[in-house]
C-alpha positions in Angstrom: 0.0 0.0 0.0 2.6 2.5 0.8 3.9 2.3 -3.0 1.2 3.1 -4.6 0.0 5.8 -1.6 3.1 7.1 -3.1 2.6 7.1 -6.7 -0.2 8.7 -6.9 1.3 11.4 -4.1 3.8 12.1 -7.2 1.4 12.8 -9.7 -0.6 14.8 -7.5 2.4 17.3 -7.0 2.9 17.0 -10.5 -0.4 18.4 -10.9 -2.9 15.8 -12.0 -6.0 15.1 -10.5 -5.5 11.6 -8.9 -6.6 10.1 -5.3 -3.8 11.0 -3.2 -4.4 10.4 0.4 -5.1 13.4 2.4 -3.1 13.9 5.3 -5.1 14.1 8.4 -4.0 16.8 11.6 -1.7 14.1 13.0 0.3 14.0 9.9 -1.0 10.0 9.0 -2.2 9.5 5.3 -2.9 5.8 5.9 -5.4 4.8 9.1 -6.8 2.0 10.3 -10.4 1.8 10.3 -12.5 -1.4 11.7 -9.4 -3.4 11.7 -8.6 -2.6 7.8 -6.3 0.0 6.2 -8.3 3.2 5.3 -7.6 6.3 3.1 -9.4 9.2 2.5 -8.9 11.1 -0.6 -10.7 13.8 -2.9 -14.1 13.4 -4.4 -13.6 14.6 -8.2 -16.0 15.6 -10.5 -17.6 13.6 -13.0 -18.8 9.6 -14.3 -17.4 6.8 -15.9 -17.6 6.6 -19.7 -20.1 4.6 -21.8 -17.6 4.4 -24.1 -14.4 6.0 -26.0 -15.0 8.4 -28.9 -12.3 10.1 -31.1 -12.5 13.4 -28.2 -11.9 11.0 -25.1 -8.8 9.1 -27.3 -7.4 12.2 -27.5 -7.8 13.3 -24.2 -6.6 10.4 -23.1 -3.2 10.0 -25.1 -2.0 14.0 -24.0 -2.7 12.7 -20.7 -1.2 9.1 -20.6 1.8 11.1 -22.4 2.4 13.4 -19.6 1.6 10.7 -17.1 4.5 8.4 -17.9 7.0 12.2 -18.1 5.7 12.7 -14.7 6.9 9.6 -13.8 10.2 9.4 -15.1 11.6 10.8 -11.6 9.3 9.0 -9.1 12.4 7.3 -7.3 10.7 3.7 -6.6 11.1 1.8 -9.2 8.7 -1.7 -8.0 8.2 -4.7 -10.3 4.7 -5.4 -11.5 2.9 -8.3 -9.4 1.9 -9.5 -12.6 4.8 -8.5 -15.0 7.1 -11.2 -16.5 7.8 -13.0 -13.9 4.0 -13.8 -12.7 3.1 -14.3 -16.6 5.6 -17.1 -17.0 4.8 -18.9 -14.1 1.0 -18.6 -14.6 1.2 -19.6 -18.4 2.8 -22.5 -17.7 0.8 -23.6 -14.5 -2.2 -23.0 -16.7 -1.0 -24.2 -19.8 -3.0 -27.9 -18.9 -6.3 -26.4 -18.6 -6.6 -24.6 -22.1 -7.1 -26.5 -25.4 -3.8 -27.0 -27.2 -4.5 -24.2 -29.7 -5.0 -21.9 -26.9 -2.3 -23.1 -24.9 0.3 -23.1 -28.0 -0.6 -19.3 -28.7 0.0 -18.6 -25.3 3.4 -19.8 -24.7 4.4 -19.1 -28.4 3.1 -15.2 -27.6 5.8 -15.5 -24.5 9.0 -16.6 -26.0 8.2 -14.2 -29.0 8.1 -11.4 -26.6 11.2 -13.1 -24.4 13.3 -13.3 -27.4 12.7 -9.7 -28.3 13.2 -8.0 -25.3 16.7 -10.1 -24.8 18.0 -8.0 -27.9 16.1 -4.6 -26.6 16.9 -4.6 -23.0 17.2 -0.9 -22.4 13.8 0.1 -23.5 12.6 3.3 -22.0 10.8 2.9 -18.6 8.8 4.6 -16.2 6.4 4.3 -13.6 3.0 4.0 -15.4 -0.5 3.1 -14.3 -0.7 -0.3 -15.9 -4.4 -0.7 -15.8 -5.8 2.5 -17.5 -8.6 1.2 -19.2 -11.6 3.6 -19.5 -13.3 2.9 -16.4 -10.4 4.1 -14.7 -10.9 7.6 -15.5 -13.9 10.1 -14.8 -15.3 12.4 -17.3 -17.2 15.4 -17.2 -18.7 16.1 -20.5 -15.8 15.6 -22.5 -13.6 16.9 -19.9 -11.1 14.4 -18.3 -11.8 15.2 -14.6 -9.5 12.2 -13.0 -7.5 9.2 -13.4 -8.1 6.4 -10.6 -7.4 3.2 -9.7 -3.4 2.9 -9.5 -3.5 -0.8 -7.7 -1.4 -1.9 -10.9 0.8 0.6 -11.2 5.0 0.1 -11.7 7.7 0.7 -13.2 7.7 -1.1 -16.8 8.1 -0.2 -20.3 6.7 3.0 -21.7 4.8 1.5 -24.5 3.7 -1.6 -22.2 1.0 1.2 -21.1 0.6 2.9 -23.9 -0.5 -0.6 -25.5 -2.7 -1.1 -22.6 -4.3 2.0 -23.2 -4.6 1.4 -26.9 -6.0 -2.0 -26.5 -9.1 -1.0 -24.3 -9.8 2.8 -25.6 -9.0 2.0 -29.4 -10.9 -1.0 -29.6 -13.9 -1.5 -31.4 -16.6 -3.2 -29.0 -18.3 -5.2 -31.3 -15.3 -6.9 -33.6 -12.9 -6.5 -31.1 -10.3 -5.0 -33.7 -8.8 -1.3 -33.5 -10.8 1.2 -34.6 -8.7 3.1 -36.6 -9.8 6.9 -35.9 -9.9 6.3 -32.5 -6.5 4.8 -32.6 -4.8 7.5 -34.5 -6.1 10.3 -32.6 -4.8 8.5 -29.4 -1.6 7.8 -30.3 -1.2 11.1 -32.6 -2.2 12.8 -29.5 0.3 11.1 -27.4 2.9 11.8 -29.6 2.4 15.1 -29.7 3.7 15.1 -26.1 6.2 12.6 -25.7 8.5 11.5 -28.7 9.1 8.1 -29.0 12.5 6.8 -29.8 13.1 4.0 -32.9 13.5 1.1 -30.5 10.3 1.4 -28.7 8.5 2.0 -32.5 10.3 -1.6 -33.2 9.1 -3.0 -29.7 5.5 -1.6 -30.6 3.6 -4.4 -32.5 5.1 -6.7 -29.6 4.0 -4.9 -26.7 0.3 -4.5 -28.2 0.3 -8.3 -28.4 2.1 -8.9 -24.8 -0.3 -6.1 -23.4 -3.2 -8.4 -24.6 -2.1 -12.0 -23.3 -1.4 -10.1 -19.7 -4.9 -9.8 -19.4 -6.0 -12.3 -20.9 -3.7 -14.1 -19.2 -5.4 -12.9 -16.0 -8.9 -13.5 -16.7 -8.0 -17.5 -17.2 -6.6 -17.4 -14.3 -9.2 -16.5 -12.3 -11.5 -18.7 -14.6 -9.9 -21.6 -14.4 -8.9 -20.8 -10.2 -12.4 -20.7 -10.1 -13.2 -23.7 -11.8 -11.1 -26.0 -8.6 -13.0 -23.7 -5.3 -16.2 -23.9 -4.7 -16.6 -20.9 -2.9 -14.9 -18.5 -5.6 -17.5 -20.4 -8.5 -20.7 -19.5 -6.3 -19.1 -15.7 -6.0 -18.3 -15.5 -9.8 -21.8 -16.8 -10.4 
């Protein structure tokens, strides 16, 4: 809890409108309330999206840009709980369970992305969000009032998050395949910000299709988890 108390502390000095834990008149952030940790942080203005239009793509990339700047001097550099090391040993503990089509993709999808970042290992890093998917955000109107939800967030690869982003905001929700105006006005917008060098252009078509399996990844998990306890079937039911 304390790492990400203090992410989001970062960005709020950096100016963006995230919940940072207030600081109460005994100088605490982080209380204990009923036996469980408890933080208390500012209500912002605003809902949750239906859905991402061409505006909120923009919006969104400007802001992802300056995000991942902001982070580049947030001096905590933590490891995702489900990064590399929590993908390879749930792909192959969970490898059984899926057909072997399934199961072939997903380990294939691994070692491609292994063998790649072997000869890139000094792509750009930072601490990013690693979750941002639209119902992580609040709008008002087509204002972008907040970003929330930062129980994901590390230090990783730039355009891991980036692809994150892409993946859930660029995507059409019918097909499942990029929409391609929303797509460029996200990335175009992001760009506009925050340059990206030629190696992370290379590493992009991989990190679109390693941002993918992460999540998927994650969901059959939690499927197949379920699948062997009775008590987390009757709650997924």
């Amino acid at each position: 809890m304390p790492y990400f108390l203090d992410v989001v502390a970062h960005l709020k000095h950096k100016g963006f409108n995230v919940p940072a834990a207030l600081i109460d008149i005994h100088g605490e952030r982080l209380r204990e309330v009923n036996g469980r940790p408890t933080i208390i942080v500012d209500c912002f203005p605003g809902g949750e999206l239906k859905g991402t239009d061409e505006v909120s793509c923009r919006l969104m990339g400007e802001a992802l840009a300056k995000l991942h700047i902001a982070g580049e001097d947030f001096p905590e550099h933590r490891d995702s709980h489900r990064g590399v090391a929590w993908w390879h040993k749930t792909s192959q503990a969970i490898a059984g369970e899926l057909e072997p089509e399934q199961a072939q993709l997903l380990l294939s999808q691994i070692a491609e992305f292994d063998d790649f970042i072997a000869q890139h290992p000094d792509l750009p890093k930072t601490t990013i969000h690693g979750d941002l998917f639209y119902n992580n955000t609040l709008f008002e109107g087509n204002k972008l009032s907040a970003i929330i939800d930062f129980y994901n967030a590390c230090h990783s690869w730039v355009m891991y998050d980036l692809a994150i982003v892409v993946n859930d905001w660029c995507s059409d929700m019918t097909t499942g395949e990029l929409d391609n105006t929303k797509y460029k006005a996200l990335v175009k917008a992001y760009l506009h910000e925050r340059e990206a060098t030629s190696e992370e252009m290379l590493a992009w078509p991989h990190m679109l299709k390693i941002a993918a399996l992460r999540f998927w990844l994650s969901r059959l998990e939690a499927w197949h988890g379920a699948k062997h306890d009775p008590e987390r079937l009757c709650a997924a039911a």
